[in-house]
C-alpha positions as CSV (number, residue, x, y, z in Angstrom):
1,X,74.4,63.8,58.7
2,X,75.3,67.1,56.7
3,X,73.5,68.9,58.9
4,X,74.6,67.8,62.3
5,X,78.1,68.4,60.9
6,X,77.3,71.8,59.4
7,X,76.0,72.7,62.9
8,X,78.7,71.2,64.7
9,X,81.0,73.9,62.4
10,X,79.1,76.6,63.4
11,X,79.0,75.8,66.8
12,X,82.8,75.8,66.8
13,X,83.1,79.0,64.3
14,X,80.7,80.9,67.0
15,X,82.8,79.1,70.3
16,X,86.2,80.4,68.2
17,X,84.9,83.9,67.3
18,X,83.3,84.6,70.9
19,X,86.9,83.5,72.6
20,X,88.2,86.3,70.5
21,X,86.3,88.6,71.2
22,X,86.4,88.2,74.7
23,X,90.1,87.8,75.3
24,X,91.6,89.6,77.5
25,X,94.1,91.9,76.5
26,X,95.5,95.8,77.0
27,X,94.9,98.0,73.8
28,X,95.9,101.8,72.6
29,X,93.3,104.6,72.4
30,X,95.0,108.2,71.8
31,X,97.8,108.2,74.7
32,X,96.3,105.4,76.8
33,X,96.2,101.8,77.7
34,X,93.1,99.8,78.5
35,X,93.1,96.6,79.9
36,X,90.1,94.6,79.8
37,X,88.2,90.9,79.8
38,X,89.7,88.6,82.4
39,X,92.5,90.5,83.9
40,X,93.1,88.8,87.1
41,X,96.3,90.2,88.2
42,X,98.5,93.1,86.3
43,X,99.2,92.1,82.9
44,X,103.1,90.7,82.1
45,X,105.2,92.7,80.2
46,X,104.2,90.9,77.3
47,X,100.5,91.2,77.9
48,X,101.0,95.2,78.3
49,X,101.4,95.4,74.5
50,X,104.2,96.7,71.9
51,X,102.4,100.2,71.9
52,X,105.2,103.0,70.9
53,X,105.8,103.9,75.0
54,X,106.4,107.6,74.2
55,X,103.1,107.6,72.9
56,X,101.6,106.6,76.4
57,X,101.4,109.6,78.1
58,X,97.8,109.5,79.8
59,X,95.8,106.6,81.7
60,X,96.6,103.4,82.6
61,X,93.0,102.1,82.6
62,X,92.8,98.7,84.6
63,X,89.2,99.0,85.9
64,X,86.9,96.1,87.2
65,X,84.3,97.5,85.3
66,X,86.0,96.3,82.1
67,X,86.2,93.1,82.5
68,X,88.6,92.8,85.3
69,X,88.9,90.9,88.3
70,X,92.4,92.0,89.5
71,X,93.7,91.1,93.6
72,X,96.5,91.7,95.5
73,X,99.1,93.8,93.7
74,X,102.8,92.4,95.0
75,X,106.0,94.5,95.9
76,X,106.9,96.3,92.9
77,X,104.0,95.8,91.0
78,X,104.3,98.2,87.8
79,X,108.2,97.4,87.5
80,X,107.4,95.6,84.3
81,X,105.0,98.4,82.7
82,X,106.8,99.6,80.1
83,X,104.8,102.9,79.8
84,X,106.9,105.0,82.6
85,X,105.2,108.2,81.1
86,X,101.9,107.5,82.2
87,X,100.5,109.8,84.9
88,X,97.3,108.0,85.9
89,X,96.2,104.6,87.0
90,X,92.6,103.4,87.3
91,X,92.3,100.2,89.3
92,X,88.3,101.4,90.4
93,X,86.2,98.3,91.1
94,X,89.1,95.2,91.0
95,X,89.3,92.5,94.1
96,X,92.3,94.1,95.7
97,X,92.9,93.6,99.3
98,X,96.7,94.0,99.7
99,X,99.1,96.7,97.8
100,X,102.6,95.1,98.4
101,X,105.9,97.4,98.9
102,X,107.0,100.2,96.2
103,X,104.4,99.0,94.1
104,X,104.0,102.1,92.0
105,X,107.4,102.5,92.0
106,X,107.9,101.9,88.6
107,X,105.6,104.5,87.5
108,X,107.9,107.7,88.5
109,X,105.6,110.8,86.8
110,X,101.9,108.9,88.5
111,X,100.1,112.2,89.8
112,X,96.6,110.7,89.8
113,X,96.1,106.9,91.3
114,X,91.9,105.3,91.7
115,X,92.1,102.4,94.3
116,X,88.4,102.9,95.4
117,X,86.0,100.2,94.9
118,X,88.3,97.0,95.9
119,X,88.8,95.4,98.8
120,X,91.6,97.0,100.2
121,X,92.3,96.7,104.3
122,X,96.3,96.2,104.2
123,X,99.1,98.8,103.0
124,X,102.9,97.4,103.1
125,X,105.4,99.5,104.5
126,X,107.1,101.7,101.6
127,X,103.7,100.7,99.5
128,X,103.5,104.3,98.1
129,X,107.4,104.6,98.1
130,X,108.6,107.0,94.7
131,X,105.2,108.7,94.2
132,X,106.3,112.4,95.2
133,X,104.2,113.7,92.3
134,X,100.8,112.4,93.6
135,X,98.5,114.7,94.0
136,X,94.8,112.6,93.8
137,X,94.6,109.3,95.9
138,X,91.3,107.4,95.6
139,X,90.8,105.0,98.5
140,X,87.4,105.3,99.3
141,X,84.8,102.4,99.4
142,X,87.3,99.7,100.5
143,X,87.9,97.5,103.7
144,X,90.1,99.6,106.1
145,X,89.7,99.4,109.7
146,X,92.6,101.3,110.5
147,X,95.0,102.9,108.0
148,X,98.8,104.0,108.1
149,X,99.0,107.7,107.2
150,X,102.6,108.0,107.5
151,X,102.7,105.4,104.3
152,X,101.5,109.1,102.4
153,X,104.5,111.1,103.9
154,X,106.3,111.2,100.3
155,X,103.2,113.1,98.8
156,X,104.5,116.4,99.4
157,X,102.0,117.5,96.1
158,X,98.7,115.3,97.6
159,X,96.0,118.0,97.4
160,X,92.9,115.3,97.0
161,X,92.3,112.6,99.4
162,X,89.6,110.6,99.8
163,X,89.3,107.5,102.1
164,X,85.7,107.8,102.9
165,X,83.4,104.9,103.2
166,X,85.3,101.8,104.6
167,X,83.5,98.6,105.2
168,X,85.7,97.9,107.9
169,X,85.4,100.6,109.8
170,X,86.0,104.5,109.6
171,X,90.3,105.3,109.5
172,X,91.0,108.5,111.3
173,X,94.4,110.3,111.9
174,X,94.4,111.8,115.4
175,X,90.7,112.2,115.1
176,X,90.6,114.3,111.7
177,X,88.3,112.7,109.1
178,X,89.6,113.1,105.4
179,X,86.6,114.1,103.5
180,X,86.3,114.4,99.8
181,X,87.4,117.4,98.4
182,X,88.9,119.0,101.7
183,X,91.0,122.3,100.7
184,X,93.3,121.7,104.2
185,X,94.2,118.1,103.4
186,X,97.7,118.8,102.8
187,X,97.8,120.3,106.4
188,X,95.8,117.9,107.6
189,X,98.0,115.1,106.3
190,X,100.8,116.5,107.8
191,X,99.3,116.8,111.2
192,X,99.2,112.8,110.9
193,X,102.9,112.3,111.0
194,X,105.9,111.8,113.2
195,X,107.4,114.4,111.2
196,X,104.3,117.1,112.2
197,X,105.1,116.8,115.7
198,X,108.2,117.6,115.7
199,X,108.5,120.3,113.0
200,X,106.4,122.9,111.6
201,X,104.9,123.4,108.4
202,X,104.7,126.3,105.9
203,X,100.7,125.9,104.4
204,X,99.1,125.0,101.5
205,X,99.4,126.8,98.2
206,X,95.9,127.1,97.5
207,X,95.5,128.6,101.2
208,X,98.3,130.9,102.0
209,X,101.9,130.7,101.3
210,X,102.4,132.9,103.9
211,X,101.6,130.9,107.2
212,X,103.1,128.5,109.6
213,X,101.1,125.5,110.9
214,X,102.6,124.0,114.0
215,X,100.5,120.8,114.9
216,X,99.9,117.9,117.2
217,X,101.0,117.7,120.5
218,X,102.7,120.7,121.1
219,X,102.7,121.5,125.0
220,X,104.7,124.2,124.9
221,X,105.4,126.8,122.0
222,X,108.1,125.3,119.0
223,X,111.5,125.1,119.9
224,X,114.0,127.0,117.6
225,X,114.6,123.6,115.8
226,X,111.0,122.9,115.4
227,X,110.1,126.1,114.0
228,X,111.6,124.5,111.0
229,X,113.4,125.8,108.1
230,X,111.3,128.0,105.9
231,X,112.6,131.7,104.7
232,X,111.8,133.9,107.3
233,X,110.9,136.5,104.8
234,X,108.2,134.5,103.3
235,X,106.2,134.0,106.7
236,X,104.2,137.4,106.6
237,X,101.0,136.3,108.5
238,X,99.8,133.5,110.6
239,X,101.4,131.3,113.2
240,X,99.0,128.7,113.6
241,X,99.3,127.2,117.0
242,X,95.4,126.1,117.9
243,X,94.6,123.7,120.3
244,X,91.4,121.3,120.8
245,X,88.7,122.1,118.7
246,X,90.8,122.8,115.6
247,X,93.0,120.3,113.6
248,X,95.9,121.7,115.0
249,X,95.0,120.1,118.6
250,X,97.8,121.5,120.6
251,X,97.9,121.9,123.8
252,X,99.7,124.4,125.2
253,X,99.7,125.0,129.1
């Protein structure tokens, strides 16, 4: 009888410890959060911890691989994350299939966002609204069929895109592929929009800082207006105006 009761104890004692272990919950290493065992949607605000938030000035680790099971993320999402210095989340590997409006709002410095590896296939309108400091999106190995590229038009700093890889089908913007790593994406990006079409662009830092991309659609050379606004005195070298075969795909009679 002792020693059914001394096992029933233990039982209990290993049940309570192994519950502990394994409960989920978001914890401090240097300047970031993790978040790990069971997380099924973000964590509340008083799940995300008491950490000192001007201490939290890294990653936002959220990653299926820990533990995580996380799906859709609603309108507004990171509103009630307290750490608004963070620069990076890492949502790699959740159950995601729907990022609801302004959803990253709440994270005004984010430069650097990992999305790949869910289930993604919808994007609300304004879902990327307040992120004009991205410059990395991670989108690849998800569920798009199609994709809406003007949802990226506030990433005036995107310099790494990738949304390679889509079970549901392979997104293109006017017939440009976004590849991983692509040192035009910014122009490339651009050439996607309403905006593109009806303006043109100065080019990329990392290319030239010098040159004038006018793209998509053009059948006849820029008006005054769509020349755009950019100091004269900084355009020293190329007006790019290509047609079919290049990204630019104008097509000028």
């Amino acid at each position: 009888m002792v020693h059914a009761t001394m096992m029933k104890v233990s039982v209990v004692i290993v049940l309570m410890v192994s519950e502990c272990i394994m409960a989920k919950s978001c914890e401090d290493s240097s300047s970031s959060i993790t978040c790990k065992n069971g997380f099924v949607a973000l964590p509340t605000s008083k799940e995300w911890g008491k950490v000192d938030v001007d201490k939290i000035t890294g990653i936002l680790f959220l990653k299926g691989q820990d533990g995580n099971s996380i799906g859709d993320l609603p309108d507004n999402a990171f509103d009630s994350c307290p750490y608004k210095k963070a620069y990076y989340v890492w949502l790699s590997g959740n159950k995601i299939t729907r990022i609801g409006k302004r959803a990253f709002a709440g994270l005004p410095l984010l430069d650097n966002l990992r999305l790949d590896n869910n289930l993604l296939s919808e994007v609300a309108t304004d879902a990327f609204a307040g992120l004009s400091n991205m410059k990395v999106l991670h989108l690849h190995q998800n569920s798009f069929k199609t994709f809406p590229f003007t949802e990226l038009n506030g990433m005036s700093k995107l310099m790494y895109f990738d949304i390679r890889n889509q079970k549901g089908g392979r997104p293109t913007c006017g017939g440009l592929d976004f590849m991983q790593g692509e040192s035009t994406i910014e122009a490339k990006l651009y050439a996607c929009t309403v905006e593109v079409k009806q303006t043109c662009r100065r080019s990329l830092p990392m290319d030239s800082e010098n040159d004038i991309f006018c793209a998509k659609q053009y059948t006849s050379l820029p008006t005054k207006s769509q020349w755009g606004n950019v100091d004269v005195d900084l355009i020293t070298e190329n007006l790019f105006i290509r047609g079919n075969g290049y990204w630019e795909g104008n097509m000028i009679g």
